[in-house]
N, C-alpha and C positions, 0 to 999 in steps of 0.2 A: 414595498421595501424589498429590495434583491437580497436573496441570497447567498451571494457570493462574498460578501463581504461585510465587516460588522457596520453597525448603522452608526453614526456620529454623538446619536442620543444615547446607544446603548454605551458607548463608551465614556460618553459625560457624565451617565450615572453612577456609573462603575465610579468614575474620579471621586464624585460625590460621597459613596460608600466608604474609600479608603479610612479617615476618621473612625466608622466602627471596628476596624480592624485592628489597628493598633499594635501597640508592638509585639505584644501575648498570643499573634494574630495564629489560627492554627489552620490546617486542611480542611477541616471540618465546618471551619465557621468560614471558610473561602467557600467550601462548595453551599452551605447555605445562603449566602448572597448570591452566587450566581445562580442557584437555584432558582431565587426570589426573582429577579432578573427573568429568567427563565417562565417561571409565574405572570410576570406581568406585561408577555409578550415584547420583552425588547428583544429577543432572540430569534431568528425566524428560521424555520430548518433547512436544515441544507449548509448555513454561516458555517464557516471555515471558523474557527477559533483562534484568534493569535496570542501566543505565548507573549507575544514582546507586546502587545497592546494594553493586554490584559495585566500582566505582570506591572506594567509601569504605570499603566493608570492606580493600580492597589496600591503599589510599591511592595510587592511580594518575590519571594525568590521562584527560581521558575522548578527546584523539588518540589514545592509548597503550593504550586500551581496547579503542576502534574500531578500530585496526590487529590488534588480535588478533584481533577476530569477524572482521575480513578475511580472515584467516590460517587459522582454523578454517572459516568461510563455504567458502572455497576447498579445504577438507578434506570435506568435505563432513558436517561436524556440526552446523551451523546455517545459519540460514536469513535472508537480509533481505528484511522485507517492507513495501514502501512506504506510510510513510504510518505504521504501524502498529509496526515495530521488529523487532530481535530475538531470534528463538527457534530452541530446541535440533529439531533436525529431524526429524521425522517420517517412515519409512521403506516404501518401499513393498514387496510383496511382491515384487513385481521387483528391487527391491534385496536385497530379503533371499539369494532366489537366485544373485542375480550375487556377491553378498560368497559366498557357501558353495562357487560356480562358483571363481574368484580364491584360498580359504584352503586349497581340495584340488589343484589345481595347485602349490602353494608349500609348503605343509606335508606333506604326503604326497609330494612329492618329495626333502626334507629326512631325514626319519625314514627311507626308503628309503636313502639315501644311508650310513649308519651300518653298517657293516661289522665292528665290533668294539668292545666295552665302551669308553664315552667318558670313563669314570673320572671326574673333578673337574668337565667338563663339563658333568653333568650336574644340577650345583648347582641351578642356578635351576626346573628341574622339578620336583627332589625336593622344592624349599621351599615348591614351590608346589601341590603334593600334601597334603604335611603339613600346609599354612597351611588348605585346603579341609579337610581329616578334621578339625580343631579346629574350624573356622564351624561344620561340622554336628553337631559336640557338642555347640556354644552356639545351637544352632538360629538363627544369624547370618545369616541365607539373602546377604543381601547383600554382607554377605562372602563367600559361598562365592562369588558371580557373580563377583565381580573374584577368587576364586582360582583361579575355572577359565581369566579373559582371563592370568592371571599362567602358567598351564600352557601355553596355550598361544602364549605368548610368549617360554617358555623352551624350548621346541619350536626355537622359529626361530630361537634365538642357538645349534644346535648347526650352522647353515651356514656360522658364522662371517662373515659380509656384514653390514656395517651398511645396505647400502642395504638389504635385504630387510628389516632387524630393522625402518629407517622405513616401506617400505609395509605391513609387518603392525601397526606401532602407530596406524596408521591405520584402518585394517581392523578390528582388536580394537575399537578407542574406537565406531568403526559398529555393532558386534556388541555393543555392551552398551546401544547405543538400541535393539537389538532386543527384546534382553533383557525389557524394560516391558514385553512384550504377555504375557506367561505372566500369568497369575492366581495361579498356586500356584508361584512359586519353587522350595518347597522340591521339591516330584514333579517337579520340571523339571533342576534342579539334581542332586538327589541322585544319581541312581543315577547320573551317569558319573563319580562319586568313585572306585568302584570299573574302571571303566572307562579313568579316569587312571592308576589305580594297575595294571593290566594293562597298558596302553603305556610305564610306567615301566620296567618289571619287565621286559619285552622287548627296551629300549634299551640298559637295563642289562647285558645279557647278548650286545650288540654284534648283535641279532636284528632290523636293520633293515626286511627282508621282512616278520615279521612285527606287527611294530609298524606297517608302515603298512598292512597288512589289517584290524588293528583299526581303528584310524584310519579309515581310508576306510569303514567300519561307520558307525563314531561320529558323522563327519562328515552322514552320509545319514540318520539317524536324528535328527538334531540339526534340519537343514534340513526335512526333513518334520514335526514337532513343529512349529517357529517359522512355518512356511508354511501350517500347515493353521492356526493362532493367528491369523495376519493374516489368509484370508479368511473366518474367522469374524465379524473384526471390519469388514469389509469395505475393506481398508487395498488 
């Protein structure tokens, strides 16, 4: 997918989106779609952003636009550049660290915290398990990426905080601009299907110790892969 320009799909889902928006539609719930968008890899860094694309496929005015790039800008998913405009951000290897530094302080002290079978809890991880072993039947790779941000996303609503679920939906949406630097998704992706499915199966069983020794694996093997990727690329 180039970055130079938005891709035909991101903008068809975007069309698709306008209905939740609605006429009540505000900044906020513009930048949470593209946000989401942003989550699920339609967005690849570096994409130029167009106000007129964007704008008409919502049907949003283009203040109401620019107040979301504000909103996301200040998220640190995109970028304004004078003169020249809007794009999805580009991350550096220092970033990538500091995000992997931030999601093992927070997540790995969450899964620790589990003391005993979280029973119904534990919905939105198993769905999100399940949703990944389906991508990689349909060799969906892109799907699996956003069902692995979706595992661990359901990780962090077992701390029950909504303020931690907002800085890790921030954090996730950074970790899927990561994402773009693999060349092969799938060898990147795949194997921590089963790796998910071992920290399911540990939380499941109220085995919070060790679910986050796994984890803390996962996490360290995850960061050196995507680190050694950006200074190939010299990022």
């Amino acid at each position: 997918m180039s970055a130079d320009a938005m891709s035909i799909d991101a903008i068809a889902g975007l069309e698709a989106d306008r209905l939740l928006l609605g006429r009540t539609s505000t900044a906020e719930r513009l930048a949470d779609l593209l946000r989401g968008r942003i989550t699920e890899g339609y967005f690849v860094p570096g994409t130029r952003l167009s106000e007129e694309a964007i704008g008409g496929a919502l049907g949003v005015s283009r203040n109401t636009l620019r107040e979301a790039f504000r909103l996301l800008t200040h998220e640190r998913l995109l970028v304004h550049e004078l003169n020249r405009g809007v794009f999805v951000r580009v991350l550096s290897v220092q970033d990538v660290a500091d995000l992997y530094r931030v999601r093992k302080l927070i997540e790995c002290a969450i899964v620790r915290s589990v003391t005993e079978p979280p029973g119904e809890r534990l919905a939105p991880v198993v769905s999100a398990v399940e949703a990944g072993e389906d991508a990689a039947l349909r060799q969906a790779w892109r799907e699996l990426g956003t069902a692995d941000i979706r595992f661990h996303r359901g990780l962090v609503t077992l701390a029950n905080s909504p303020r931690t679920e907002e800085v890790m939906r921030g954090l996730l949406a950074e970790l899927r601009l990561v994402f773009h630097v693999m060349d092969a998704p799938q060898a990147f992706h795949e194997p921590y299907l089963t790796r998910n499915r071992e920290i399911l199966t540990a939380l499941s069983a109220g085995d919070g110790r060790g679910a986050e020794e796994l984890l803390s694996s996962y996490l360290d093997d995850a960061e050196h892969q995507l680190t050694t990727a950006y200074r190939a690329r010299g990022f």
